[in-house]
N, C-alpha and C positions, 0 to 999 in steps of 0.2 A: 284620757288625759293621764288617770295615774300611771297606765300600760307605757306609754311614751316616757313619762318621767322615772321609770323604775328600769329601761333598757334602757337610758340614756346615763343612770348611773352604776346600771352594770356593766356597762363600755368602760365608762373612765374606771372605778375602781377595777375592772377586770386586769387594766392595764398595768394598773400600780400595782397589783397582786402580782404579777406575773415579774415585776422586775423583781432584782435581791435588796442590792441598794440605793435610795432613793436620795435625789439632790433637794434642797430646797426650792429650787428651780422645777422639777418634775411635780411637787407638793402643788405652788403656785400656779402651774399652768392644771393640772388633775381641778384644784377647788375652785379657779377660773372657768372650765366646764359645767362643773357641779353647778354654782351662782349662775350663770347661764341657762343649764336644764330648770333649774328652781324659778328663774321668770320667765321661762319658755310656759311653763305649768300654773302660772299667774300666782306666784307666791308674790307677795307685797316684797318692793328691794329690799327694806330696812332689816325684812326678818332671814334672808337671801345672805344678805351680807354680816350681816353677827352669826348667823349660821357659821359660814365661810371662817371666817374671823376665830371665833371658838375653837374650831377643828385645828385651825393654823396653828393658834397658840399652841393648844394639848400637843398636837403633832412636836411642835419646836423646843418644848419645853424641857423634853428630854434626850435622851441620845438613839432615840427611835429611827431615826433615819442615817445609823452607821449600824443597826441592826440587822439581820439575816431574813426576818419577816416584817419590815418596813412597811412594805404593802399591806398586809395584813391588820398590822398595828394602825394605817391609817384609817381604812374602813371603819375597823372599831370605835374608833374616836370620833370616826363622823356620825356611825350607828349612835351611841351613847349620847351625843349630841342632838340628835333626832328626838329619840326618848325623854331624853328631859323638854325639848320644845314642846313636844306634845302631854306635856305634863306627868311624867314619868311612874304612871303609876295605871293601876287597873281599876276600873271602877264598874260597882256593879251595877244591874238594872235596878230600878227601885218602879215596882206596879204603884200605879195612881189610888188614892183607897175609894173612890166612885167608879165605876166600871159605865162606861167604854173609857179605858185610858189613851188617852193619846202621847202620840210622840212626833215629834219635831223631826224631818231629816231634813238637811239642807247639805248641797252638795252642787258643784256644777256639771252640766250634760257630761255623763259620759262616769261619772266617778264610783258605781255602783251602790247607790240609792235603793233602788228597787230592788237590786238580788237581796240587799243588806233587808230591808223590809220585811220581803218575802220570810229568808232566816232567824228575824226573828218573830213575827208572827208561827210561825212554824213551833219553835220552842215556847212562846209561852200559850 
């Protein structure tokens, strides 16, 4: 699932990179994809479309798109966007202080659960 969701937005961003200058119209139809790939991948719409929305704004807000690296600069804004959904920060493991600790993973078929497991059983 993630595999599918992560070329489907290296197609569209790959495209907007590759142009110079981008129209609002190329913005709109790119994060129209994006919201698309994002429920192909069963993100909930609400969080799809403030996604979408945010990016728009940041994107419009400045003069990013009479830029030279437009493309670029959108990615970015949707990267940082991403970040902050997922709560924008790093957090460490914290061990349980009874041993056997466990851990919760929850994840739909396919999302790498098990490798993730595997890794970190391995490290601690």
């Amino acid at each position: 699932m993630f595999e599918t969701l992560t070329n489907k937005l290296t197609v569209v961003f790959g495209r907007l990179g590759n142009k110079g200058r981008l129209t609002e119209k190329d913005v709109d139809e790119a994060l129209r994809e994006v919201r698309l790939a994002l429920l192909d991948a069963d993100v909930h719409f609400k969080v799809a479309r403030s996604f979408t929305k945010s990016v728009k704004e940041k994107v419009m807000e400045g003069d990013i798109l009479t830029s030279l690296t437009a493309g670029q600069q959108v990615v970015k804004a949707a990267k940082d966007e991403l970040v902050g959904i997922l709560g924008g920060r790093t957090a460490s493991l914290r061990e349980g202080t009874r041993k056997p600790s466990v851990i919760l993973m929850v994840g739909l078929n396919g999302s790498g659960k098990t490798t993730t497991a595997v890794k970190l059983a391995y490290r601690l």
